[in-house]
Each structure stands twice: as C-alpha cells, then as structure tokens.
PASEBA-1860 file (N, C-alpha, C; in nm, 3 decimals):
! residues 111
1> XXXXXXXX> -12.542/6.716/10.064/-12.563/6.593/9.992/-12.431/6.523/9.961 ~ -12.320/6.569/9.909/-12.176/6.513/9.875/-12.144/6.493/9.995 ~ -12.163/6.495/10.109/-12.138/6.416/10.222/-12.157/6.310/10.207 ~ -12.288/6.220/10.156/-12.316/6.116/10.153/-12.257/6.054/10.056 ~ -12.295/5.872/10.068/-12.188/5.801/9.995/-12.332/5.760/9.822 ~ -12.519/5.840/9.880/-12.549/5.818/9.794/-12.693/5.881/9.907 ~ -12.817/5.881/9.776/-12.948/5.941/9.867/-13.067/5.813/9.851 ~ -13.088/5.828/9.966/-13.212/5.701/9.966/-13.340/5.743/10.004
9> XXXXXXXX> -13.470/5.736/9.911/-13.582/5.848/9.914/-13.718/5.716/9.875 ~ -13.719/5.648/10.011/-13.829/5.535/10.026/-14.003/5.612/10.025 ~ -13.967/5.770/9.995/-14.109/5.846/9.974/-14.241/5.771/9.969 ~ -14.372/5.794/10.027/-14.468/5.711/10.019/-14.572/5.791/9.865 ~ -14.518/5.954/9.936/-14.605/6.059/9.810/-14.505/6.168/9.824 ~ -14.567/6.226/9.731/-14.490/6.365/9.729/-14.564/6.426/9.644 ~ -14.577/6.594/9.660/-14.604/6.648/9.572/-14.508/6.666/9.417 ~ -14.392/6.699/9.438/-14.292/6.729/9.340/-14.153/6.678/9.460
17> XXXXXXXX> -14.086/6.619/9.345/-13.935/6.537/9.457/-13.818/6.622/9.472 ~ -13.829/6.752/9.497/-13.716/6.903/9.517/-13.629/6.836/9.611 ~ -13.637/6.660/9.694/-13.529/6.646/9.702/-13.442/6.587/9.576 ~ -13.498/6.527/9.518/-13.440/6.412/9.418/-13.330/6.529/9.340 ~ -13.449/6.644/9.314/-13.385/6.731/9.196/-13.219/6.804/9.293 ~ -13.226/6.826/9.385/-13.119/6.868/9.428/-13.004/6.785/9.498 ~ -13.064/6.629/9.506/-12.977/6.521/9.483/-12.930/6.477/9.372 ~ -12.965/6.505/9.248/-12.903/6.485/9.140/-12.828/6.688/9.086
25> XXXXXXXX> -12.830/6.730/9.132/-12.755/6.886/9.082/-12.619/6.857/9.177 ~ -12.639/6.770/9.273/-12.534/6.739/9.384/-12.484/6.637/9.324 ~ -12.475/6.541/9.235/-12.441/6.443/9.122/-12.422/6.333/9.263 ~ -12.485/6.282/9.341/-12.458/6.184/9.476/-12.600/6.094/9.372 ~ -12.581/5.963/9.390/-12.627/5.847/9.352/-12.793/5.830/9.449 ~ -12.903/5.789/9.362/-13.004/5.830/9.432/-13.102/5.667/9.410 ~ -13.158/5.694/9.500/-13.205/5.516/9.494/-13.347/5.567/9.544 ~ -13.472/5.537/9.490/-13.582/5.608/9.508/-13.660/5.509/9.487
33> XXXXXXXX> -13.790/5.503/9.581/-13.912/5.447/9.567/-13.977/5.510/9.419 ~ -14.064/5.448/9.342/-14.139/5.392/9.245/-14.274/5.469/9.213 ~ -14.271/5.588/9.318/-14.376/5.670/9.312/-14.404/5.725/9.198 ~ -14.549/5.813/9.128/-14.553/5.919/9.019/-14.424/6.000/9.016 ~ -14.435/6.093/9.117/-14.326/6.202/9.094/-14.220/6.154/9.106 ~ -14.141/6.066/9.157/-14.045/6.046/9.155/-13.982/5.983/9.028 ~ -14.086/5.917/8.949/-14.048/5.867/8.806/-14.047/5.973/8.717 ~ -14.092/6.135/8.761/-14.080/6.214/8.677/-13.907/6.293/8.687
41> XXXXXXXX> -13.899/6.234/8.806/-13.719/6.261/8.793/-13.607/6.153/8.751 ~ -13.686/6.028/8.831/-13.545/5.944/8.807/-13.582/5.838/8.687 ~ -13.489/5.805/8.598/-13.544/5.662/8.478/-13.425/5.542/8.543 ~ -13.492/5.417/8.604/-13.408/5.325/8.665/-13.295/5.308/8.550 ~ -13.193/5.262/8.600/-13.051/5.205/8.544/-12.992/5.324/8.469 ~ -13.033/5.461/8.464/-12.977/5.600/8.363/-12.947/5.688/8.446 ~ -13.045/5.714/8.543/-13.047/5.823/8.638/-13.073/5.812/8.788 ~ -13.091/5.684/8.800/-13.065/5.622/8.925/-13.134/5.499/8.959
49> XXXXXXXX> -13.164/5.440/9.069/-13.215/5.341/9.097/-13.359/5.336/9.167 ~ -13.453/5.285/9.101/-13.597/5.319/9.143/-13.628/5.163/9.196 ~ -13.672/5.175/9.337/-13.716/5.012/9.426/-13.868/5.069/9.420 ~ -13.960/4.965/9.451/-14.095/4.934/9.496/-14.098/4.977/9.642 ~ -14.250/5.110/9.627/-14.280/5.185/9.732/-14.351/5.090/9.853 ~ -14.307/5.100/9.982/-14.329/5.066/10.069/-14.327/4.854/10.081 ~ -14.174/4.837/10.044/-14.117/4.728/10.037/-13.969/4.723/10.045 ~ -13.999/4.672/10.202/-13.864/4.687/10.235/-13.706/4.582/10.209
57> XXXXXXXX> -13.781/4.449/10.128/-13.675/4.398/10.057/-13.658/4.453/9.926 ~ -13.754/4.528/9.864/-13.687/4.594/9.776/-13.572/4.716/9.788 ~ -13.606/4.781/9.887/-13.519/4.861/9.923/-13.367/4.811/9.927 ~ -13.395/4.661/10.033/-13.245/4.632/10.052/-13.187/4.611/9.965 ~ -13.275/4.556/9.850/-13.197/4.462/9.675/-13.110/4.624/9.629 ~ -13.197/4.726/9.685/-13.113/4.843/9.581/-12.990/4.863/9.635 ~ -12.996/4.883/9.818/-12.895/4.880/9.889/-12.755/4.774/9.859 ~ -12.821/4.677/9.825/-12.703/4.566/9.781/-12.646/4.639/9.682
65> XXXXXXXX> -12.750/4.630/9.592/-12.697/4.697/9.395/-12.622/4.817/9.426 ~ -12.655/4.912/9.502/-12.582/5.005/9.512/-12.421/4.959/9.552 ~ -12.426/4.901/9.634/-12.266/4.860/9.736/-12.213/4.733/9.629 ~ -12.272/4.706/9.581/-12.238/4.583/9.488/-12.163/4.636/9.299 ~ -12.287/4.797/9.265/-12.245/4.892/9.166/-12.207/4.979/9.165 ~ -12.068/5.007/9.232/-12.084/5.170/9.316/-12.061/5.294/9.172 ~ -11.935/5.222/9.085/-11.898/5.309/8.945/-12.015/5.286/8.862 ~ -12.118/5.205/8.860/-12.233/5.217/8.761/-12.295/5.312/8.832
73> XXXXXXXX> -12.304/5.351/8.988/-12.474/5.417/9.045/-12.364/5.589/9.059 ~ -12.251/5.579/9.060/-12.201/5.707/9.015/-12.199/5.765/8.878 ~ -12.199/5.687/8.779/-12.233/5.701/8.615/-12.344/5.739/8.616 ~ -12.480/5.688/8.680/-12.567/5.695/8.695/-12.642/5.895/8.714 ~ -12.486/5.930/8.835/-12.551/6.029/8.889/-12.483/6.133/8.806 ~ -12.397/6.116/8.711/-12.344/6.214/8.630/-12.471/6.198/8.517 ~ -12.522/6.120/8.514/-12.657/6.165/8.381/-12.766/6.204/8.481 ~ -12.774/6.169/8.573/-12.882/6.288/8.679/-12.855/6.416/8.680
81> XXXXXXXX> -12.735/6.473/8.673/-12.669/6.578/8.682/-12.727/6.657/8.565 ~ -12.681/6.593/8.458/-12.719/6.696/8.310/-12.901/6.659/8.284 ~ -12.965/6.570/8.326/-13.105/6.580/8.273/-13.128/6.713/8.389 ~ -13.089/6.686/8.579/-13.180/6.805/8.657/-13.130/6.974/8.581 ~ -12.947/6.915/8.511/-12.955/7.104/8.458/-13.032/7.157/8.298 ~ -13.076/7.064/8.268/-13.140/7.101/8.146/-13.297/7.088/8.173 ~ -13.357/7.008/8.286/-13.502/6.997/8.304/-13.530/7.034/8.394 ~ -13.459/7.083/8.508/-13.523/7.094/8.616/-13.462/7.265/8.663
89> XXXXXXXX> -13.327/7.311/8.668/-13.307/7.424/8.676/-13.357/7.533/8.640 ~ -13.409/7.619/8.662/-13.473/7.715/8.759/-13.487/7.818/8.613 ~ -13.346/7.840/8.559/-13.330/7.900/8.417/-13.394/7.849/8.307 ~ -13.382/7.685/8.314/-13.466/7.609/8.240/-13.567/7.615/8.252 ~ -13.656/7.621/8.351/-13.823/7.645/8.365/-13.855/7.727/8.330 ~ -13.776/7.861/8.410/-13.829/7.962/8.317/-13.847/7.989/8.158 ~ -13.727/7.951/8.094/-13.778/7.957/7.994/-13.852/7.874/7.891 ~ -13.873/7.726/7.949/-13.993/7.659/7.952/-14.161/7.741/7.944
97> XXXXXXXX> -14.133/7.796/8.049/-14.274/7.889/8.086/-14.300/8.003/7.975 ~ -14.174/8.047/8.009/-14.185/8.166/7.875/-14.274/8.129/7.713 ~ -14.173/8.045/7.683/-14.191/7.977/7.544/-14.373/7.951/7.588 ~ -14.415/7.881/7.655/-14.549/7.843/7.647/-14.625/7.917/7.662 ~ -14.641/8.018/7.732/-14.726/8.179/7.774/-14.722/8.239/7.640 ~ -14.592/8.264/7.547/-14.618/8.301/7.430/-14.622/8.237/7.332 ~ -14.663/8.099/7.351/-14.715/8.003/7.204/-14.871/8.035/7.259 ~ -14.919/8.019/7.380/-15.071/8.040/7.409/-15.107/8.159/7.350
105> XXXXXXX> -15.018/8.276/7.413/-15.061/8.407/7.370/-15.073/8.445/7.198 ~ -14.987/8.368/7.148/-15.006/8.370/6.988/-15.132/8.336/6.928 ~ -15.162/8.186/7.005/-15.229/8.101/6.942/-15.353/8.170/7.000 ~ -15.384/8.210/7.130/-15.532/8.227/7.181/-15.570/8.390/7.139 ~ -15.492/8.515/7.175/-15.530/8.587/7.153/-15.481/8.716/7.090 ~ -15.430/8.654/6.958/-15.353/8.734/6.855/-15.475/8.688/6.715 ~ -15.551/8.632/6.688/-15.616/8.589/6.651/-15.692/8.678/6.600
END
C-alpha cells in the first residue's frame, strides 16, 4: 500500500472493507465510494474521502481534491491510522468480543 501515492476503492458492495482497514493501518490516503460498509470505516473530510457509488464524475471530483489536497488527504490518513488501531485491530476486537460474551454471560445466565 505505501507504494501508492493514495487508495481508490469505487466498491459497488462489500461484505466488510478489509481493504479500507488495511489501507488505513498503512496510513496511505483513501478515497472510497459511499457504500454501507465502507461508511463503517471511512467519515468524509477525517478519515478520508467518500465519492458517490457508481459515478464516475464523482470519482474524478475526489481525484482532483485529492491532487489539489495532498497535506489535508495525508492528515486525513494519520486519523485513519489511530481510529483502524483502536477499532479495527485484531487485539481490539478481541477484546471487544470478550467484554460482550461476558456482559451477556452476566446478564443472561448468572441470574
């Protein structure tokens, strides 16, 4: 991914965006269609740039904004960076999961 000068993810669907999340752990600038899941990773103008799915002048407007914002859509990808290591990393889920298996287990069958 740090090869690139930024990631462009015109997605139509997706189940979950495991690229987005490992384009932002790669802190590279991410410009993403407008889909469900993909709004569960990216928030436009914070964490990257979200265009309208399957519109291809929207795409280009981001392409401009991008080449037009390059130190805003890199700012951008340093707060992608800390939301994918606190929400999306692997340590984080788990103990996401944890915590909830034993608030259920409290709540359902300690009772």
């Amino acid at each position: 991914y740090r090869e690139n000068d930024c990631l462009v993810f015109p997605s139509h669907y997706e189940g979950f965006s495991g690229v987005l999340i490992e384009a932002m752990l790669s802190e590279i600038p991410i410009l993403a269609s407008n889909i469900p899941m993909n709004l569960e990773a990216i928030t436009h103008g914070i964490t990257g740039y979200i265009f309208e799915v399957k519109d291809s002048v929207s795409i280009l407007k981001a392409l401009v904004w991008f080449k037009q914002n390059f130190e805003k859509a890199n700012e951008m990808s340093k707060n992608a960076f800390i939301v994918a290591k606190n929400e999306f990393e692997i340590s984080s889920i788990v103990k996401k999961h944890e915590y909830f298996y034993h608030k259920i287990h409290k709540e359902y069958f300690l009772k």
